[in-house]
C-alpha positions in Angstrom: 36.0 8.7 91.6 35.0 8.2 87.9 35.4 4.6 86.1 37.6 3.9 83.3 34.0 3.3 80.8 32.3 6.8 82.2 35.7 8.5 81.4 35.9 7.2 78.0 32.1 8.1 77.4 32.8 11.7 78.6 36.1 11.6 76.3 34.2 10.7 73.1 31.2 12.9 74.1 33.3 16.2 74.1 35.0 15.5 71.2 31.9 15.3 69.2 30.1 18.0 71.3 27.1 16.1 71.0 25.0 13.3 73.5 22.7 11.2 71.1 20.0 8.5 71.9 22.2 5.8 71.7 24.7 7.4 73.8 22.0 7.5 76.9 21.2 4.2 76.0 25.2 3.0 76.7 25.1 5.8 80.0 22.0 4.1 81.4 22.5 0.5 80.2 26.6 -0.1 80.5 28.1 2.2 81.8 26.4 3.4 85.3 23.8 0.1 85.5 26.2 -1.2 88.2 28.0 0.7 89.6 26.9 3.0 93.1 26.3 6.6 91.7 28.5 9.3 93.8 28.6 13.1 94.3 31.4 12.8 91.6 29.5 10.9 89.3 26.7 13.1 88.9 29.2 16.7 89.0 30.3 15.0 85.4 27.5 14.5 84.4 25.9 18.1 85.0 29.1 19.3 83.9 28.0 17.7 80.5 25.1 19.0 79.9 26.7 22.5 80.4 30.0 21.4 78.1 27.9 19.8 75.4 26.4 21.8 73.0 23.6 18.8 71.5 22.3 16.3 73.4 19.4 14.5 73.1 16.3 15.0 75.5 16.7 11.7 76.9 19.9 12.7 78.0 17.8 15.6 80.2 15.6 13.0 81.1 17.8 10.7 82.9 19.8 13.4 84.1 16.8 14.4 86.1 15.7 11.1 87.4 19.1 10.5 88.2 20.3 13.5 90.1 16.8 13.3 91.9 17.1 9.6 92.7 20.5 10.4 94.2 19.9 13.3 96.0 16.6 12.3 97.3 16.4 8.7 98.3 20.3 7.1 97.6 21.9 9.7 99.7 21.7 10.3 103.4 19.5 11.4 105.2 17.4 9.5 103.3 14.1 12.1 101.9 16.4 15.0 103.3 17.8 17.6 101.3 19.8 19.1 104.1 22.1 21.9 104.6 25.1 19.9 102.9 23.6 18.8 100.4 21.2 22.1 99.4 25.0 23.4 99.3 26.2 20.9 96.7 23.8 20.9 94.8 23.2 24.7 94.6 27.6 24.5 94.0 26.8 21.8 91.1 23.7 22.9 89.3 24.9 27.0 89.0 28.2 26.2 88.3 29.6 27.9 84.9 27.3 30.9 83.3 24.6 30.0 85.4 21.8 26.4 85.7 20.8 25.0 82.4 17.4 24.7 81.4 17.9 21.1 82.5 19.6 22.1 86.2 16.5 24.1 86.8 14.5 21.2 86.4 16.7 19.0 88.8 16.5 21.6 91.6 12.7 22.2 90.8 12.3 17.8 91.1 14.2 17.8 94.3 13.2 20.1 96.3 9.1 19.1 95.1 10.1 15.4 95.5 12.0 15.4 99.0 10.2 15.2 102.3 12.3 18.3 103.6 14.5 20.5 101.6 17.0 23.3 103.2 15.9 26.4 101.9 18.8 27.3 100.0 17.9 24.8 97.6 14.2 26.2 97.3 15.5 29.2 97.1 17.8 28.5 94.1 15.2 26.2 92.3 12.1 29.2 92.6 14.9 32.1 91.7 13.8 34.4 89.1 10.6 32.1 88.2 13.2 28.8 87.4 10.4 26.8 87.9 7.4 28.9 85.6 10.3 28.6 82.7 10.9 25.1 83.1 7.4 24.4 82.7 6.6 27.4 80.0 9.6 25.5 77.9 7.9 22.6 78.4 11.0 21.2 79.7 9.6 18.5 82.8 6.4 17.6 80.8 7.4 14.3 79.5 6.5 11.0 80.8 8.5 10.1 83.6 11.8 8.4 83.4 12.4 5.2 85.1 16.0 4.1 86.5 17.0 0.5 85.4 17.9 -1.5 88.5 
């Protein structure tokens, strides 16, 4: 279920069609700071990136720690990307006309971040060299993002 705040924020967000720095600072600092991220929370959220035509590359950066966070170590089995959630995931991230630039990187940061990962996520986050385009775009080679707790 999606708050009252995150609702507004996706309101205003599509009717500017643009996600700016200060907007990732209210996402990350207000809005989800306290609240428990769920499977809902974060298919807005890709949903975004796809719907929004500008956003900022923070907002790709947090997306990814995020999404990763969730997936990997919030969500049980804890360091398991099993078959359920490979299936969400795989759902979530290729929804639309196909992953984003930044949905490649999320499935690419899972599946090298979890302990075990189904291979339907693998599978989805190698596909036609996702992973040599996310680093030849020079897409995950920032410094890493950090949560707030």
């Amino acid at each position: 279920m999606m708050g009252h705040e995150l609702r507004e924020f996706v309101d205003r967000v599509m009717d500017r069609r643009a996600i700016d720095e200060e907007d990732v600072k209210l996402l990350q600092r207000d809005i989800l700071n306290d609240i428990v991220v769920t499977r809902d929370i974060v298919d807005v959220l890709v949903a975004l990136d796809r719907a929004v035509p500008q956003s900022a590359p923070a907002y790709a950066d947090y997306l990814v720690a995020l999404v990763v966070d969730f997936a990997v170590w919030e969500n049980r089995p804890t360091g398991v990307i099993d078959r359920g959630k490979a299936h969400w995931l795989v759902t979530t991230l290729s929804a639309g006309e196909g992953p984003t630039a930044t949905a490649q990187r999320i499935a690419f940061e899972i599946a090298r971040e979890a302990e075990h990962c189904d291979e339907a996520l693998i599978a989805f986050a190698f596909a036609r060299g996702a992973a040599k385009d996310v680093v030849r775009a020079g897409i995950g080679g920032g410094a890493p993002v950090w949560l707030a707790s």
